[in-house]
LOFI-483197 format. One record per residue (C-alpha): x, y, z; residue in three letters. Coordinates in nm, 2 decimals, decimal comma. Each point is the difference from the previous one (the first is absolute). Layout:
<rs>
+--------+--------+--------+--------+
|      x |      y |      z | residu |
+--------+--------+--------+--------+
|      X |      Y |      Z |    ALA |
...
+--------+--------+--------+--------+
</rs>
This chain:
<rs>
+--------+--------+--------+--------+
|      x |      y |      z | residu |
+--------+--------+--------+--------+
|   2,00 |   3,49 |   0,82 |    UNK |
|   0,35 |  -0,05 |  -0,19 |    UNK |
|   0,20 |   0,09 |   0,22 |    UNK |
|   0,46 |   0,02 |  -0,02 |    UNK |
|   0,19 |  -0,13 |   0,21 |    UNK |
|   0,14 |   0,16 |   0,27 |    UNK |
|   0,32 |   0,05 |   0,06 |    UNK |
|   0,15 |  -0,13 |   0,30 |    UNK |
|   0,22 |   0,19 |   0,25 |    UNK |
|   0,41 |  -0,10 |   0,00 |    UNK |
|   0,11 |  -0,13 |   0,37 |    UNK |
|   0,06 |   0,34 |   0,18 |    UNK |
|  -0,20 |   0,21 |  -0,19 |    UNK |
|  -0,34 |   0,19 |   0,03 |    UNK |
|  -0,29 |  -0,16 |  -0,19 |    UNK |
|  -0,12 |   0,19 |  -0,30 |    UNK |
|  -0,26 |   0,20 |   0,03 |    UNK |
|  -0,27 |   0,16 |  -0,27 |    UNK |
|  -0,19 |   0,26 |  -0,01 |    UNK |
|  -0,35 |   0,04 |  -0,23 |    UNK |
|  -0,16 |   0,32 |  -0,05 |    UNK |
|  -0,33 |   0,04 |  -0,12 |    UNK |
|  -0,16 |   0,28 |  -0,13 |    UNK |
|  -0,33 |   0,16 |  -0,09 |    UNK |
|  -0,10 |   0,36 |   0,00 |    UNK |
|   0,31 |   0,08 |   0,17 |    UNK |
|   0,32 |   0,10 |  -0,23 |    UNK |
|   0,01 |   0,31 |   0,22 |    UNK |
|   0,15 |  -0,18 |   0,30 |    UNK |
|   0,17 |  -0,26 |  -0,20 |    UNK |
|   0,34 |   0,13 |   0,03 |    UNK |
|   0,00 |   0,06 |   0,40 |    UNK |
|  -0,05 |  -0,31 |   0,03 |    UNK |
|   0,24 |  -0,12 |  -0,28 |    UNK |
|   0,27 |   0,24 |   0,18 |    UNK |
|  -0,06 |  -0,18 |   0,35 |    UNK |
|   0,06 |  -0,33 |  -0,14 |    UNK |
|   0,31 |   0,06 |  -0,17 |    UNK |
|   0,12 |   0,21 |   0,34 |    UNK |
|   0,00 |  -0,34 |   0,17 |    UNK |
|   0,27 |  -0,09 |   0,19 |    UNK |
|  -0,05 |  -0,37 |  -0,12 |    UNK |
|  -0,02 |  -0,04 |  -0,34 |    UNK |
|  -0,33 |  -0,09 |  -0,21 |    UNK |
|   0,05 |  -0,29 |  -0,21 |    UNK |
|  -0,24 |   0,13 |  -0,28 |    UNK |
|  -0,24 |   0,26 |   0,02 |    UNK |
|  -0,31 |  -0,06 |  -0,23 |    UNK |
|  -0,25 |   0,26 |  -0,08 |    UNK |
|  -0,33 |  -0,12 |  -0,09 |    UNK |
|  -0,24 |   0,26 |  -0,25 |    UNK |
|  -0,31 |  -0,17 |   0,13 |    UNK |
|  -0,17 |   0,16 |  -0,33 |    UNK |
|   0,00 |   0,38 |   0,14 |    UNK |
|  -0,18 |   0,25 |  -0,10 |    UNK |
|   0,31 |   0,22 |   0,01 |    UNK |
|   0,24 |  -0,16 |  -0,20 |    UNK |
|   0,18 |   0,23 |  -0,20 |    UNK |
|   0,10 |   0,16 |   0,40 |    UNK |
|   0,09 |  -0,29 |   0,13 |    UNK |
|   0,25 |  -0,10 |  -0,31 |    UNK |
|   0,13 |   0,36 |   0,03 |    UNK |
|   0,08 |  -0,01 |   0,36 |    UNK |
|   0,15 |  -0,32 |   0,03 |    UNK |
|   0,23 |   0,00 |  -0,32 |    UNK |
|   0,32 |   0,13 |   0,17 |    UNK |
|  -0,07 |  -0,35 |   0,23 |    UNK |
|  -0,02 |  -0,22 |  -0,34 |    UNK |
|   0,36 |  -0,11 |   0,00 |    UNK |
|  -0,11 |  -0,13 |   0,40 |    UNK |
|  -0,31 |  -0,14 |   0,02 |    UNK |
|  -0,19 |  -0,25 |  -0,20 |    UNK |
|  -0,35 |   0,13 |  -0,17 |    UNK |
|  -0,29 |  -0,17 |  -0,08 |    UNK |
|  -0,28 |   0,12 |  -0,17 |    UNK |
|  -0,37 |  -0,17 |   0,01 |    UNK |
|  -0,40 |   0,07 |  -0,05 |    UNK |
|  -0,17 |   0,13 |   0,31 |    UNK |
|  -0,02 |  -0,34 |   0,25 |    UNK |
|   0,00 |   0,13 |   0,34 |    UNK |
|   0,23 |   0,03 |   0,24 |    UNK |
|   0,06 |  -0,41 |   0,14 |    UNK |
|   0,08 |  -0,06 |  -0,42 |    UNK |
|   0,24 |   0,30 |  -0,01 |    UNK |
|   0,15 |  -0,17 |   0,34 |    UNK |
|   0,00 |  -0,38 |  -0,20 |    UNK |
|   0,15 |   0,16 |  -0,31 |    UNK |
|   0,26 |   0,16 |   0,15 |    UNK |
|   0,07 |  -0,34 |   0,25 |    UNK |
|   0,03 |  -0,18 |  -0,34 |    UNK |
|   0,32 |   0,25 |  -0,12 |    UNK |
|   0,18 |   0,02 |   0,35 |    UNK |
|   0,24 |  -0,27 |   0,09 |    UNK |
|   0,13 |   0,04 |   0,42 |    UNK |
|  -0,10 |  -0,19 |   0,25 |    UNK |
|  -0,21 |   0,28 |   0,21 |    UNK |
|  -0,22 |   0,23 |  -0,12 |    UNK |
|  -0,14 |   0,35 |   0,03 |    UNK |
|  -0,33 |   0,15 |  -0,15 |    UNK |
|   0,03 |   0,38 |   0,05 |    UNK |
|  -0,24 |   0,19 |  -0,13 |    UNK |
|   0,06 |   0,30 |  -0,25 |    UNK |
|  -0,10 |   0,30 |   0,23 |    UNK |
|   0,17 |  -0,14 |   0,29 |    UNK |
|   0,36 |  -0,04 |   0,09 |    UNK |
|   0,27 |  -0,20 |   0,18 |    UNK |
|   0,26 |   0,14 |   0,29 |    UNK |
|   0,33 |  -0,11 |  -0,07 |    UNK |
|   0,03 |  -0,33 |   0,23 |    UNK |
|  -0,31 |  -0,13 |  -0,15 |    UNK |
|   0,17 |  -0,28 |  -0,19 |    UNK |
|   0,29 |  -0,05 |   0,24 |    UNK |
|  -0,28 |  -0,08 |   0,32 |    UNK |
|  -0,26 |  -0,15 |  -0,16 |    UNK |
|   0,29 |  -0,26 |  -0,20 |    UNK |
|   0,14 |  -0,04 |   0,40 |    UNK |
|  -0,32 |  -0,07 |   0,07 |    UNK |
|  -0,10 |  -0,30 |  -0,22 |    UNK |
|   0,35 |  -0,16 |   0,04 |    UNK |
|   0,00 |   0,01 |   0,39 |    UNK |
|  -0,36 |  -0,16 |  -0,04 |    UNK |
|   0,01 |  -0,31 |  -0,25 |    UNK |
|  -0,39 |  -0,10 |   0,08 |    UNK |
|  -0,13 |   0,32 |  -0,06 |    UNK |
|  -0,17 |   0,10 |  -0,40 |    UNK |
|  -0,02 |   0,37 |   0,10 |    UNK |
|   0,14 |   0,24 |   0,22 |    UNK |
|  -0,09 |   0,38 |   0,08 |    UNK |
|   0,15 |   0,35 |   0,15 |    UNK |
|  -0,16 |   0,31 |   0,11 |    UNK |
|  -0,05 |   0,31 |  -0,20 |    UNK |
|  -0,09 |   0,37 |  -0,04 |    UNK |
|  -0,32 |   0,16 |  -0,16 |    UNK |
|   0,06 |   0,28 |  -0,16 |    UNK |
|  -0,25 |   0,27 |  -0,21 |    UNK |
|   0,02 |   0,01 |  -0,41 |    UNK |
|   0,28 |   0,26 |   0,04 |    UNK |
|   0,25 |  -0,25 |   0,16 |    UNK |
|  -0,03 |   0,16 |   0,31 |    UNK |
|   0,02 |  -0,23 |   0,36 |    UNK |
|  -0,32 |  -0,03 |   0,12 |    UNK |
|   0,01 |  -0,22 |   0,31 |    UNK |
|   0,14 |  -0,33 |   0,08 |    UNK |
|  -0,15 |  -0,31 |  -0,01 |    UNK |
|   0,10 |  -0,22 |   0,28 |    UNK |
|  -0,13 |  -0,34 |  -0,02 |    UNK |
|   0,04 |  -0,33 |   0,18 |    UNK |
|   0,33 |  -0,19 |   0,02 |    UNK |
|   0,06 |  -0,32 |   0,14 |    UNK |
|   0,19 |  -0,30 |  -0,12 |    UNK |
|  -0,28 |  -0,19 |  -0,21 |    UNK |
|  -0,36 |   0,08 |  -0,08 |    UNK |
|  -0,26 |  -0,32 |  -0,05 |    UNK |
|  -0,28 |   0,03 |  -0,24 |    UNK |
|  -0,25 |   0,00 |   0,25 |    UNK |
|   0,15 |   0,37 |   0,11 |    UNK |
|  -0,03 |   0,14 |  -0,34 |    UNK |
|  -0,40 |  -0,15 |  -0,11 |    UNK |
|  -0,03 |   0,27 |   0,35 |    UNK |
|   0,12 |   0,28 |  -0,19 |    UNK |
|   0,23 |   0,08 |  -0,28 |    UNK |
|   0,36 |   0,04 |   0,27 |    UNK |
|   0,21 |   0,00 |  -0,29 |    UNK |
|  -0,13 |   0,30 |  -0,20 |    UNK |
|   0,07 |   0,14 |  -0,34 |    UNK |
|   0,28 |  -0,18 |  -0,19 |    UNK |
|   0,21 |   0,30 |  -0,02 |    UNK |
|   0,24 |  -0,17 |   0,29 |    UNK |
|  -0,09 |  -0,36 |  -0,09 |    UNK |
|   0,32 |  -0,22 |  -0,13 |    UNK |
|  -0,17 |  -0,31 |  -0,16 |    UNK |
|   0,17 |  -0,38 |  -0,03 |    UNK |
|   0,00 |  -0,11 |  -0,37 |    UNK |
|  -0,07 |  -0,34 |   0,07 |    UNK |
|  -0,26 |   0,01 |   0,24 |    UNK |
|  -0,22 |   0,28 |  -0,19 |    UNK |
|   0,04 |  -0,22 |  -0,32 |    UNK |
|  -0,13 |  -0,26 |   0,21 |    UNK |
|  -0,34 |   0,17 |   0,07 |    UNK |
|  -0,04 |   0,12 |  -0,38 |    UNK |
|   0,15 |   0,34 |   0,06 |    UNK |
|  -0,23 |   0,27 |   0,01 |    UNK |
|  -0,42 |  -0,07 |  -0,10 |    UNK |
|  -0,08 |   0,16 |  -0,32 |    UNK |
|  -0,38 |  -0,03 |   0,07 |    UNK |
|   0,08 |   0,27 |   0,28 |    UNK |
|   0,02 |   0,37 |  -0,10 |    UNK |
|   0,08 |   0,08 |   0,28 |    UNK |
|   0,05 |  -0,12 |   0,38 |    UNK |
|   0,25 |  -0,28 |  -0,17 |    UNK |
|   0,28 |   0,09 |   0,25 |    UNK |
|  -0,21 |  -0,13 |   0,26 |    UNK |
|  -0,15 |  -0,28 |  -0,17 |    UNK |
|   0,40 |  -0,13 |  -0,09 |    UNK |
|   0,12 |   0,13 |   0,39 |    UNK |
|  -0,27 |  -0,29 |   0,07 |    UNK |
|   0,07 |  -0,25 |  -0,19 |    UNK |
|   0,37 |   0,04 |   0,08 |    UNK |
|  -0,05 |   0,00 |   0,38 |    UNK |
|  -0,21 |  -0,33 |  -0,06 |    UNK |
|   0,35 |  -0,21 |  -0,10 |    UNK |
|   0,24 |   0,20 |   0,15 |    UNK |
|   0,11 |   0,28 |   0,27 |    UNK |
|  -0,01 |   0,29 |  -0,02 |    UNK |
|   0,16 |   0,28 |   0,19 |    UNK |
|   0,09 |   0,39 |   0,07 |    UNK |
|   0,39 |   0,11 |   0,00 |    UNK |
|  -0,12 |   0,32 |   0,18 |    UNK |
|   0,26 |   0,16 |  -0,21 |    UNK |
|  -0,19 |   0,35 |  -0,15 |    UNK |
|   0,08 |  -0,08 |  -0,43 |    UNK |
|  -0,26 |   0,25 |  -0,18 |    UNK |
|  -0,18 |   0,28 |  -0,04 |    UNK |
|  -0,38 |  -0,09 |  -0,10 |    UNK |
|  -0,16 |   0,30 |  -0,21 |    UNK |
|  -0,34 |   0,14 |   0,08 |    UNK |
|  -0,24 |   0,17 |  -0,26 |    UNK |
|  -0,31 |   0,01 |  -0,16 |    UNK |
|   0,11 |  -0,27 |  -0,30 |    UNK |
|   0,04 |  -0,30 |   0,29 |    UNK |
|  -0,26 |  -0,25 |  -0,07 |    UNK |
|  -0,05 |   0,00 |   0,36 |    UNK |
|  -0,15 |   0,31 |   0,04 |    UNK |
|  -0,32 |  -0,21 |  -0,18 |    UNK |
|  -0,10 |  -0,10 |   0,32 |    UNK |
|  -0,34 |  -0,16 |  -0,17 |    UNK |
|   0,27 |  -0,19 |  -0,26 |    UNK |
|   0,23 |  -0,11 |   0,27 |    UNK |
|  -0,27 |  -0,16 |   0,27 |    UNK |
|  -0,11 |  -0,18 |  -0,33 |    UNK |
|   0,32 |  -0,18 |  -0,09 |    UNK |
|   0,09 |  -0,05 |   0,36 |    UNK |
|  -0,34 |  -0,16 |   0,02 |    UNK |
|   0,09 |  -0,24 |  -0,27 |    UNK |
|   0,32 |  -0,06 |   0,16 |    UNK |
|  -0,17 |  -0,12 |   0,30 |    UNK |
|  -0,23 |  -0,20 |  -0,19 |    UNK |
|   0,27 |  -0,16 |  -0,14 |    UNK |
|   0,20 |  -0,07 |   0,32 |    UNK |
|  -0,38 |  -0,16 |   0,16 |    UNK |
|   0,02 |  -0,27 |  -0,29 |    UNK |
|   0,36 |  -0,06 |   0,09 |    UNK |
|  -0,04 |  -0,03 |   0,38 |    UNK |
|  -0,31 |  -0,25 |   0,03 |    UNK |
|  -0,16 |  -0,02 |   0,32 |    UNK |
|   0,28 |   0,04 |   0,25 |    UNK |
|  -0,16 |   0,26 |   0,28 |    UNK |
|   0,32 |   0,20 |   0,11 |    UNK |
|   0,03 |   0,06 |  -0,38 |    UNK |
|  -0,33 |   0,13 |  -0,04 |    UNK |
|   0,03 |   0,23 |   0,29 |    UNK |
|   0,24 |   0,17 |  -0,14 |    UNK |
|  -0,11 |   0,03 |  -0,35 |    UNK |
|  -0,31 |   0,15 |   0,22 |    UNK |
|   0,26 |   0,26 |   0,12 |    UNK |
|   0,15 |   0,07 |  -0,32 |    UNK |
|  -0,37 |   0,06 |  -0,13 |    UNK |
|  -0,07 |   0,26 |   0,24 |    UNK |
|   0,37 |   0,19 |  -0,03 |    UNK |
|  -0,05 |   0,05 |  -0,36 |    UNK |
|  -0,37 |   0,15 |   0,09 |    UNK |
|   0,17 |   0,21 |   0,21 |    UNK |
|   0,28 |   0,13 |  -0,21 |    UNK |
|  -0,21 |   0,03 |  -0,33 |    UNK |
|  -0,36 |   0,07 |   0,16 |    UNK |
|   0,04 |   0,17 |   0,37 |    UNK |
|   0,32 |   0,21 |  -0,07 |    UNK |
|  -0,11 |   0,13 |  -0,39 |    UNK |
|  -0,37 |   0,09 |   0,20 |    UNK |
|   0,18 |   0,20 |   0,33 |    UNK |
|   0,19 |   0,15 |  -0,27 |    UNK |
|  -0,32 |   0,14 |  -0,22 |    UNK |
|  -0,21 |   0,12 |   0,36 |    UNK |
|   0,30 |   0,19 |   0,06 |    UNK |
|   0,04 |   0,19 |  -0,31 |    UNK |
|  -0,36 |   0,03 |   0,04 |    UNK |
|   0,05 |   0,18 |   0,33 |    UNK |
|   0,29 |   0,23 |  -0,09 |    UNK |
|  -0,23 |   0,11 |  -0,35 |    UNK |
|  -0,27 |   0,09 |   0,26 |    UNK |
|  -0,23 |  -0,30 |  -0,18 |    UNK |
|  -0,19 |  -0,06 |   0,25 |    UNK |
|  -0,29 |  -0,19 |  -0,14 |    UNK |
|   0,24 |  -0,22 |  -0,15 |    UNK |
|   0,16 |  -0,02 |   0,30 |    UNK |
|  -0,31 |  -0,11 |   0,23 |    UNK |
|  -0,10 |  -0,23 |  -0,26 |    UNK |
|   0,37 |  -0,17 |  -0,02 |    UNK |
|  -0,02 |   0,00 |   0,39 |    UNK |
|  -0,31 |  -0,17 |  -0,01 |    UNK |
|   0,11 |  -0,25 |  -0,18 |    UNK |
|   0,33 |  -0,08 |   0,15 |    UNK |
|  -0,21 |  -0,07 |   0,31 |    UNK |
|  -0,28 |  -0,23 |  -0,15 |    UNK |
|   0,34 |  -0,18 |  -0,15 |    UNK |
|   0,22 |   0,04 |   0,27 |    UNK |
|  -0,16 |   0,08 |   0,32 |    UNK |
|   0,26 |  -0,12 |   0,22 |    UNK |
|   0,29 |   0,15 |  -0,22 |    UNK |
|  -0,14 |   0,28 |  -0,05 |    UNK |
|  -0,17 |   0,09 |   0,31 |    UNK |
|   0,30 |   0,14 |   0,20 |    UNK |
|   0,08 |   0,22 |  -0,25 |    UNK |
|  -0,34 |   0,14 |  -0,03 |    UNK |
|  -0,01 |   0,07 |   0,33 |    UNK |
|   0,33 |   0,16 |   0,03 |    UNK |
|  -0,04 |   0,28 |  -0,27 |    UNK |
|  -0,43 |   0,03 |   0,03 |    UNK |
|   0,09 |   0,31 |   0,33 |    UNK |
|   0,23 |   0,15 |  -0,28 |    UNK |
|  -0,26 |  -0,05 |  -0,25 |    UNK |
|  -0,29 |   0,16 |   0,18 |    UNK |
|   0,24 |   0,30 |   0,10 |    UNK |
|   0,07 |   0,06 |  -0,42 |    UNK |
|  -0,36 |   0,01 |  -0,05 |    UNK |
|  -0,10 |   0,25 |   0,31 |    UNK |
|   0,25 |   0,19 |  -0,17 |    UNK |
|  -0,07 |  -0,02 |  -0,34 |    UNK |
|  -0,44 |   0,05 |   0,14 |    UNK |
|   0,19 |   0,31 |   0,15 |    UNK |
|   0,16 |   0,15 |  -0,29 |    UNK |
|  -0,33 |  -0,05 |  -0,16 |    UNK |
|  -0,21 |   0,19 |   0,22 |    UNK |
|   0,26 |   0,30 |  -0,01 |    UNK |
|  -0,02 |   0,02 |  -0,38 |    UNK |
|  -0,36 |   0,04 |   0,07 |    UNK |
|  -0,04 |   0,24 |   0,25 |    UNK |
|  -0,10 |   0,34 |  -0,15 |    UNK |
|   0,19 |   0,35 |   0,07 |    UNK |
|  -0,12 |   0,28 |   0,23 |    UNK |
|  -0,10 |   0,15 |  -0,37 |    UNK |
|  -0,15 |  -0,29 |  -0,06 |    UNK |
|   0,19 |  -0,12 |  -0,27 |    UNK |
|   0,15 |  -0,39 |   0,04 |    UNK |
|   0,40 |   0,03 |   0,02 |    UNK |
|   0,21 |  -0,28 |  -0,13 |    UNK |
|   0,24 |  -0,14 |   0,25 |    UNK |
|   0,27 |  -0,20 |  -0,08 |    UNK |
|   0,09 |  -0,20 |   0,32 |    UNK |
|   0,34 |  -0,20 |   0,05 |    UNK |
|  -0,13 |  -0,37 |   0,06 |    UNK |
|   0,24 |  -0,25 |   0,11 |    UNK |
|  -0,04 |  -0,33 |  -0,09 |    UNK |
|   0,13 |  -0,26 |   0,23 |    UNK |
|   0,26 |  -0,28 |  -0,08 |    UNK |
|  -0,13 |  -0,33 |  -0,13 |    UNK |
|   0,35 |  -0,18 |  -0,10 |    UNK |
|  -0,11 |  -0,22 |   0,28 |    UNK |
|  -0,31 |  -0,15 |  -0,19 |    UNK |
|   0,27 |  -0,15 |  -0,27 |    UNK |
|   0,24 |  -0,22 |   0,25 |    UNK |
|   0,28 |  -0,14 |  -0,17 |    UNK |
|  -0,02 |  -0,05 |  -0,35 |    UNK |
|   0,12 |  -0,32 |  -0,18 |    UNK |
|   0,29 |   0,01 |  -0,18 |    UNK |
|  -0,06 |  -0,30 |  -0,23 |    UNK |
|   0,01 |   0,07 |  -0,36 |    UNK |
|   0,04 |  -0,32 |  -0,15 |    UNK |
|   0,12 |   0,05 |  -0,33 |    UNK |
|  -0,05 |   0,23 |  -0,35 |    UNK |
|  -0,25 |  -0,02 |  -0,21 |    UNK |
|   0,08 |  -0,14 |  -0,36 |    UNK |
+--------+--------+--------+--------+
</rs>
């Protein structure tokens, strides 16, 4: 990969810092996140939009046109989304790096913390911050706190993915040129994959400063949970090759296994019986529940227990409402009867819900 040469920072002065935009199905957010990367109270060094070959073209060149004059454009067939990242590395030229996708945006001191960041820590390829979710609307959702501490080690992140989507993810030129950028045999899960193969040569750490706001909404190639445990999967096969026999490695790629079950199996199936429940499915309900307790027994156990009381009360009332329907008139005619039924809570089936969307479909 060609790559120019970057440009290094003058004694006393902040290194330069890029920022590559990809896109793909998503000119309608393009400009939020345009607007919060030029509100930056650091400076970009270039901003470079990348038309991964999307579908809605003709939007995208309209909305971005009164940027023209301010960001860098490039145009390409559909390659998915590490290529859009690797085309857009080839046209940037600072020192650090951020990959924000198009539906997603930076706070202002995104650029300032993560730069502080990288320069305070010359041994580490990548550094992080925290962010907000928030819905397709641009509304705040929640906050996602995650774990800081002064360095991360590989071994931490084969457990589970601690550094999240790359929305607040400030990337060292050198050392991601060094692993070959982003895998273009991924379509997706290629975050991870390069989070990996950075935290195998260098550190890695979390600022703890909150840097973005990470959009939620149907479009996120992470709400394909079958997709995602399939890339993941090959992520992990790829990490097994690279680790060889050592046994504390193993254990944790053992760990990391069974966390992505759990976020793209357990979760996505607690989320279906309860939509099952509140639409009063209850065949599909049962059936579900059976087979979250051949699969999971000792998961899934506690919860069946807690909400079975519940359950039977629902159906003595529903058997209830049933028999009153029936039950003929003093003239002998049957009278309808609409009765109020309450139908208890079951928010707690879902516990906490993951908040990993990994990156954008292209």
């Amino acid at each position: 990969m060609d790559q120019p040469t970057p440009i290094p920072p003058r004694p006393g002065t902040q290194p330069l810092v890029s920022v590559v935009i990809p896109c793909y199905a998503q000119a309608h957010f393009i400009a939020d996140a345009l607007e919060s990367v030029f509100r930056q109270t650091v400076p970009a060094a270039d901003v470079v939009v990348v038309n991964d070959g999307a579908p809605d073209t003709a939007l995208l060149e309209q909305v971005i046109a009164p940027y023209r004059d301010r960001i860098i454009y490039v145009r390409q067939e559909n390659r998915g989304l590490s290529a859009a990242r690797n085309a857009g590395l080839t046209r940037t030229r600072g020192e650090f790096l951020i990959f924000l996708d198009a539906d997603d945006r930076l706070l202002p001191n995104a650029i300032a913390s993560g730069a502080a960041a990288l320069e305070s820590s010359p041994r580490c390829g990548l550094v992080w911050g925290l962010r907000h979710v928030i819905d397709a609307s641009g509304t705040r959702m929640r906050f996602d706190a995650g774990r800081i501490s002064d360095t991360e080690r590989y071994i931490d992140l084969l457990r589970t993915n601690i550094v999240g989507p790359p929305v607040g993810v400030m990337w060292r030129r050198s050392t991601l040129l060094t692993v070959g950028g982003f895998a273009e045999d991924l379509r997706c899960g290629e975050d991870y994959d390069a989070y990996l193969a950075i935290a195998w040569v260098s550190e890695i750490r979390c600022h703890g400063e909150t840097v973005a706001d990470y959009r939620l909404h149907n479009a996120n190639m992470s709400s394909n949970h079958l997709r995602m445990l399939a890339a993941v999967g090959e992520v992990y096969t790829r990490q097994a090759r690279r680790i060889g026999a050592d046994r504390a490695m193993r254990r944790a790629l053992r760990a990391g296994w069974s966390d992505i079950h759990y976020r793209y199996v357990w979760l996505p199936l607690l989320d279906l019986l309860h939509r099952y429940t509140l639409e009063r499915k209850a065949w599909r309900a049962a059936l579900l529940s059976a087979r979250l307790l051949c699969r999971y027994p000792l998961r899934f156990t506690p919860i069946l227990l807690r909400h079975v009381p519940k359950a039977m009360r629902l159906i003595l009332r529903l058997r209830s409402a049933t028999d009153a329907d029936q039950r003929p008139s003093s003239s002998g005619i049957t009278l309808p009867s609409t009765p109020v039924i309450s139908t208890p809570s079951n928010a707690e089936n879902v516990g906490a819900r993951s908040s990993v969307k990994t990156m954008r479909s292209s």
